[in-house]
C-alpha positions in Angstrom: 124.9 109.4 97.4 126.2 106.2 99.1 124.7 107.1 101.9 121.1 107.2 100.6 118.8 104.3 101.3 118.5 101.2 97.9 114.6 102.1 98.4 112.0 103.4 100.9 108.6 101.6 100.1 105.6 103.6 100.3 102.9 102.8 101.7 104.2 99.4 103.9 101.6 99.1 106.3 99.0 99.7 104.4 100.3 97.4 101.4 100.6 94.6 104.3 96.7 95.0 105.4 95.5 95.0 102.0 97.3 91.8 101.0 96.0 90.3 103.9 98.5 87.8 104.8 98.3 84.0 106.3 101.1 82.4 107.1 100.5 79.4 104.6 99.8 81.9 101.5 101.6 82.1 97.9 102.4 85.4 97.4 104.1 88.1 94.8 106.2 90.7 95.1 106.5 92.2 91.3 109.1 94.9 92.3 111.9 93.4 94.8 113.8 97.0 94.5 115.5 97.5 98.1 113.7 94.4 99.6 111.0 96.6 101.6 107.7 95.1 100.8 109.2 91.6 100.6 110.9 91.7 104.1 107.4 92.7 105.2 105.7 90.1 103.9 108.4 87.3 105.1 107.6 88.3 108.8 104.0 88.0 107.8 104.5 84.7 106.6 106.6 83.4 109.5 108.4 80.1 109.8 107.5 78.7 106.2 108.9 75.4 106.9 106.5 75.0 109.6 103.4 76.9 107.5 104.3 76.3 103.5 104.3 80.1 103.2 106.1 81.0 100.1 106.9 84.5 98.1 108.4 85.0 95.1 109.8 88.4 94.3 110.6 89.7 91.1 112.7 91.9 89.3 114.8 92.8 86.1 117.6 94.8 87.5 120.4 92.7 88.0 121.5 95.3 90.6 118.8 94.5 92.6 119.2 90.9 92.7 122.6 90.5 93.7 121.9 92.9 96.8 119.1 90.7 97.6 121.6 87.3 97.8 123.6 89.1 99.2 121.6 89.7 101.8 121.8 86.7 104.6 118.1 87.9 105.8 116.8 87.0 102.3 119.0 84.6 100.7 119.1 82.4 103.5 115.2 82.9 104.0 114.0 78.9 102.5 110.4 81.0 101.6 111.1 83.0 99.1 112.1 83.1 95.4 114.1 85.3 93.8 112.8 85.7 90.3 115.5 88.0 87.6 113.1 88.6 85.3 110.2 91.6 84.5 106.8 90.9 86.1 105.3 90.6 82.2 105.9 87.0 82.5 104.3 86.7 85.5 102.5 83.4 84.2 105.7 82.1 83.0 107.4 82.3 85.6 104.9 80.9 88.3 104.7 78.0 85.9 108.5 77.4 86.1 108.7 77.7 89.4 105.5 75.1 90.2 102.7 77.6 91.6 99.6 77.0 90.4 97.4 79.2 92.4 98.9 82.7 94.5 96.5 84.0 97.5 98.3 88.1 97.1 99.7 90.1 94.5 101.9 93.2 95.4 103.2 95.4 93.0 104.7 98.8 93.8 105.4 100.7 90.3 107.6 103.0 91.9 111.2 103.9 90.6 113.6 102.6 93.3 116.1 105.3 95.1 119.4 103.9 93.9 118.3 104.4 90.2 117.5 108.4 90.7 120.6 108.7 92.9 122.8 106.5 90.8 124.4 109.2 87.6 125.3 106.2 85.5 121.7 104.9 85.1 120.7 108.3 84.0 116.8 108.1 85.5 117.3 112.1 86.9 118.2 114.9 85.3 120.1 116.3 88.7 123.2 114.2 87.2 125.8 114.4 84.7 125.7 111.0 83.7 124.7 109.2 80.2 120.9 109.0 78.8 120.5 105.6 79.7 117.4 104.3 81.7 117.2 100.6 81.1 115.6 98.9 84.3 117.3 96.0 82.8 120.8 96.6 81.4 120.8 94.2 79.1 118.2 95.2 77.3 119.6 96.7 74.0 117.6 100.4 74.0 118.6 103.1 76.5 117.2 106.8 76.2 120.0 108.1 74.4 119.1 105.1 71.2 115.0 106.2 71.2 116.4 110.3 71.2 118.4 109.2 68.0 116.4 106.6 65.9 112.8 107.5 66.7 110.7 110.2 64.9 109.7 113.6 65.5 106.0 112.2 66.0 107.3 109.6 67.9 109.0 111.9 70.6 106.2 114.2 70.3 103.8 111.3 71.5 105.9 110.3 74.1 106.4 113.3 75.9 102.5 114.2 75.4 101.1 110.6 76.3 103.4 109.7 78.9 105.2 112.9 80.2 101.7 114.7 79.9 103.9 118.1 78.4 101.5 120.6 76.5 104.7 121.5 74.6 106.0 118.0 73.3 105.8 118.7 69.7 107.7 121.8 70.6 110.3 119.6 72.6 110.2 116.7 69.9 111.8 119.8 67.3 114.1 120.7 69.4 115.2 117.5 70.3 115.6 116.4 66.4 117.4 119.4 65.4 119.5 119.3 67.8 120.3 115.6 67.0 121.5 116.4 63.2 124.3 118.6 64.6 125.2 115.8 67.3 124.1 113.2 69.0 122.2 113.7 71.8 123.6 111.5 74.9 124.0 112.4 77.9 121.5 114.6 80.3 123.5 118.0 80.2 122.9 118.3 76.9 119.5 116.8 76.5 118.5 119.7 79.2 120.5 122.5 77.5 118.3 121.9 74.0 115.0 121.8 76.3 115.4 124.4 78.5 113.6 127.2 76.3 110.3 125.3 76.3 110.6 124.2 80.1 108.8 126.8 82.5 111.0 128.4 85.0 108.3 128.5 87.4 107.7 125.0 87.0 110.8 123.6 86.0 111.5 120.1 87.8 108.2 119.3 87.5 108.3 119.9 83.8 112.0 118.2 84.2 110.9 115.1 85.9 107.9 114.8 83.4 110.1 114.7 80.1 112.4 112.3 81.8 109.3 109.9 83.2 108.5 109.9 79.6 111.5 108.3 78.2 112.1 106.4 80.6 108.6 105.0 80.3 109.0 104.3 76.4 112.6 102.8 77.0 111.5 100.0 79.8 107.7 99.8 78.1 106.2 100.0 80.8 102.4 100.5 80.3 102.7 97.5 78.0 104.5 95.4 80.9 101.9 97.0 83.4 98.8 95.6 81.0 100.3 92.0 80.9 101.0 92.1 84.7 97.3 93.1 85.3 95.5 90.2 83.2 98.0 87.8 84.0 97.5 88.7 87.9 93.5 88.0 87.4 94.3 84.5 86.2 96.9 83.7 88.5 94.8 84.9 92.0 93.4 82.4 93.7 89.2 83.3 94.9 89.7 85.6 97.7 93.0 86.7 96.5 93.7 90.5 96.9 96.1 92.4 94.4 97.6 95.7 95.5 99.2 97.9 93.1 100.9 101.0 94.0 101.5 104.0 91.4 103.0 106.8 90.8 101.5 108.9 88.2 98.0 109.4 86.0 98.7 107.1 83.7 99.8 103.9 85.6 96.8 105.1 88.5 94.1 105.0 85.5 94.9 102.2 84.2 94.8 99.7 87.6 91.6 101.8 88.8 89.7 100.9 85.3 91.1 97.1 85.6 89.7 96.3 89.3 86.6 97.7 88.3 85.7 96.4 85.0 88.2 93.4 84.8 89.4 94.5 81.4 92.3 96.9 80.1 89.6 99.3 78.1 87.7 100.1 81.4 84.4 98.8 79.7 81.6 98.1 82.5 79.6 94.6 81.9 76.7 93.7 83.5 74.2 90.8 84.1 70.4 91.0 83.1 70.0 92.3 86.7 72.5 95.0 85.8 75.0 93.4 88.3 79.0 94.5 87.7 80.6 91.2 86.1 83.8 92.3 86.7 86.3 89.3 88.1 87.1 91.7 91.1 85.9 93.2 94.3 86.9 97.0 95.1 88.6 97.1 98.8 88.6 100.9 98.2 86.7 102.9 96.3 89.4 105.7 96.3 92.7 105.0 96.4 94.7 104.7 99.6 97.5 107.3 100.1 100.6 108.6 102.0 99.6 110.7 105.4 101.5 114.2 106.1 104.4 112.0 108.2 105.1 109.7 105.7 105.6 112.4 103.3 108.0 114.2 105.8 110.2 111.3 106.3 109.9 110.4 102.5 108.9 112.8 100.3 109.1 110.5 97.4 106.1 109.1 98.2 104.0 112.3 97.9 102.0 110.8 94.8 102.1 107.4 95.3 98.4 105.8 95.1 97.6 102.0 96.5 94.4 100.3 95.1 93.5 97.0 95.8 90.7 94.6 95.1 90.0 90.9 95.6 89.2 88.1 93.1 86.0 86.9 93.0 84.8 83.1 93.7 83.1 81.8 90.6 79.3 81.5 92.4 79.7 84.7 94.3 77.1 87.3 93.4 78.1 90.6 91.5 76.9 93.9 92.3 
């Protein structure tokens, strides 16, 4: 496990082109991880002294953070920011750190390789390691708290809204059962109580989705992914491009229904000349995703999905 890479971004050079970068740009990175995307954009930025470039990347895992100073390339790097702290504050934080206005928004939702390889954060189910799953450990609910305080209808809408499992309220029962004979807290045992509603045929698919479920509830992240979203339109400057990355349905739906309409609900408005009003311009009307060799040398990235769009100047005509 050592030897495995922090993080492999997907998708680099096509992130870099959609952010179109100038060396005097503000930009985002909402999801340091490994320090891919935001080594990229440093080089794109060049010498800030002599531009004003600046970057400010962002993240809640403390693990993440300390690699990243210690890291001479990036701590000693005068144009970028390290922010330790979840991109849901996105306007908070730019206002702290004096940034009015940012010119490209990156945000790549993907789970970083040192928390699947890493058995004591307890994001795979390959490991014997505790139900945990906090991106941020300091946050007071892992996996193995929501298995033991929330309800049978609670787990059940978990694993059917973000695990997409035909069987959650099958795995919910099981699940709470089990719980009233002991507690339920480590991934050995959470597998041993599922494994007679998981399909053989299908089983780490079926694995990997009742895992992306909790781990979803426990770090709330659609919530955190909504607040990014509105708080990115305000923050991007006219002609400002935000690129998201995801990783699954529910993320991909969400960012493909914001960059059309503007709005979380995915509700089209239109002027009396039935022009789209939405805040953004589409860069793509489908979503931009890994060739056959970057899925050979990282099969991770097999569903990622970039999308990006451009922010609208106040006078510019809608269609």
């Amino acid at each position: 496990m050592t030897s495995q890479p922090y993080h492999i971004p997907a998708l680099l050079p096509q992130s870099m082109e959609a952010l179109n970068i100038t060396p005097s740009g503000v930009y985002v990175d909402c999801t340091l991880g490994g320090g891919g995307h935001t080594r990229a954009i440093l080089k794109h930025l060049g010498e800030a002294s002599e531009k004003g470039g600046r970057l400010l990347s962002f993240d809640q895992d403390t693990d993440a953070i300390e690699r990243a100073l210690a890291d001479e390339e990036l701590s000693g790097n005068a144009a970028l920011t390290l922010v330790h702290g979840n991109f849901r504050y996105l306007a908070n934080f730019l206002r702290y750190y004096g940034v009015d206005k940012v010119d490209g928004i990156l945000a790549d939702l993907g789970v970083s390789f040192h928390h699947f390889d890493d058995p004591d954060r307890g994001f795979s189910f390959r490991w014997e390691g505790p139900l945990d799953m906090r991106m941020n450990r300091n946050a007071t609910r892992d996996a193995a708290t929501l298995i033991a305080e929330a309800s049978e209808q609670q787990l059940a809408d978990i694993f059917y809204l973000y695990g997409e499992l035909k069987q959650s309220r099958k795995l919910a029962a099981a699940i709470v059962k089990a719980r009233r004979e002991a507690p339920v807290t480590d991934a050995p045992r959470l597998l041993q109580i599922i494994a007679p509603f998981i399909n053989p045929r299908q089983e780490k698919k079926e694995l990997a989705q009742v895992f992306q479920a909790l781990r979803i509830e426990v770090n709330n992240e659609i919530d955190a992914l909504k607040q990014l979203l509105t708080q990115a339109e305000k923050a991007l400057k006219p002609g400002g491009r935000l690129a998201v990355i995801t990783y699954h349905s529910l993320e991909d739906r969400l960012v493909k229904n914001f960059l059309k309409t503007g709005n979380l609900e995915g509700k089209e408005s239109k002027d009396f000349f039935g022009r789209n009003l939405s805040p953004f311009r589409l860069l793509n009307s489908k979503p931009i995703v890994p060739d056959a060799e970057e899925i050979e040398l990282n099969p991770r990235s097999r569903s990622a999905k970039l999308r990006v769009a451009e922010k609208r100047g106040e006078d510019e005509g809608r269609g």
